[in-house]
N, C-alpha and C positions, 0 to 999 in steps of 0.2 A: 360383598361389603357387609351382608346382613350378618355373615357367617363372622368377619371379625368382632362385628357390636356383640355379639352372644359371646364367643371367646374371651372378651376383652371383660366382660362382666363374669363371668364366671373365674377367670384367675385372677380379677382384681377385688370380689367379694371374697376369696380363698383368703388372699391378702389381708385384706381390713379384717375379715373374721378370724386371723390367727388367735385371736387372744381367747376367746371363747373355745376355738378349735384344740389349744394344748389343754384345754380340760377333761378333753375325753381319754378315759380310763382303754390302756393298753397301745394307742394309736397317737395319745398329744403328742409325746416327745417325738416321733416321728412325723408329723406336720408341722411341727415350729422347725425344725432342723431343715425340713421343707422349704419354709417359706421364709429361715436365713438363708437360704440360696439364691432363692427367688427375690430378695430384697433388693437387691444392685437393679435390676430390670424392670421393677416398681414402676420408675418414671414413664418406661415406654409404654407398659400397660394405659397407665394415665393418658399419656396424648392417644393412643387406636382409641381407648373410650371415649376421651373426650373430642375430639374431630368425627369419630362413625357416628356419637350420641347427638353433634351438633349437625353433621349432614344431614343426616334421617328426621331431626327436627325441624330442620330448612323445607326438606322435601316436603314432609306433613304438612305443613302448616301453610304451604304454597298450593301442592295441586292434591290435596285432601291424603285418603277421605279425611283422618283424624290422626291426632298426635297420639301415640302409643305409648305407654309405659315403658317399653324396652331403650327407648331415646332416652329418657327422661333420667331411667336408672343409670343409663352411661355416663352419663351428664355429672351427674353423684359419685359416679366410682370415680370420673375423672377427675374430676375437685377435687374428692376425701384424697387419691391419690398423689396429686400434686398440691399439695399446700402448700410442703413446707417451703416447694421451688417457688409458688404463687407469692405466698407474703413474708419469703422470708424467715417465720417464725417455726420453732421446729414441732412438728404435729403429734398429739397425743400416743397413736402408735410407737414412738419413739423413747415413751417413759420403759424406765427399769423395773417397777415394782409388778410382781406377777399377781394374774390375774385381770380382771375386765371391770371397771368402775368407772362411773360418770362418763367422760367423753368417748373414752375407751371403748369403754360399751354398747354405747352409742352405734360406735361406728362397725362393732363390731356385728351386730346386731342387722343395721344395716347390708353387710358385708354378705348376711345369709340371708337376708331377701333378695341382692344381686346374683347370690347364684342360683336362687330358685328360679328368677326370670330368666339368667341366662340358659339354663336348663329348657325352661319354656319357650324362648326363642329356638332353639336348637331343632323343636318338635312343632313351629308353629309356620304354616306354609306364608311365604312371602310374596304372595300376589293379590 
């Protein structure tokens, strides 16, 4: 289960960090082309994040020791991920104009904090 929270953060920060990520010189355009693929599967990323990030914060917060980052960022990927199913409204990822501004940024930003934890789960024992 812990293996999905890490997974789920890590392709769902790849996600929200796309916009930042097509900036890099020789490899963007083949990460955005990436992660128009990866777009249609967005939502399911969203629910593993947001169900492993809400289990593991049930657990925590019930029989200790302490609530952990790695929940919390799930928690985040699975929001940013599901909004626009959440309120209806369609989410800044979704804008035309290139480049990473204001909420975009944001999230994108965001997005590579998720995958550094997710990284960091990958490598952190789970006992």
């Amino acid at each position: 289960m812990a293996l999905l929270l890490d997974l789920a953060n890590i392709v769902g920060g790849f996600l929200l960090a796309v916009a930042l990520l097509r900036l890099l010189p020789r490899v963007g355009d083949d990460l955005g082309r990436l992660a128009g693929r990866a777009a249609p599967i967005a939502w399911v990323v969203g629910v593993v994040a947001l169900v492993t990030g809400g289990y593991y914060l049930i657990v925590h917060l019930v029989s200790g020791p302490r609530v952990f980052h790695f929940e919390v960022v799930g928690i985040g990927v699975g929001l940013a991920l599901l909004w626009s199913r959440l309120t209806g409204r369609p989410t800044p990822r979704d804008g035309q104009s290139d480049g990473a501004t204001g909420v975009r940024l944001l999230l994108a930003i965001f997005g590579l904090i998720a995958i550094v934890v997710g990284v960091q789960g990958l490598f952190t024992p789970d006992g």
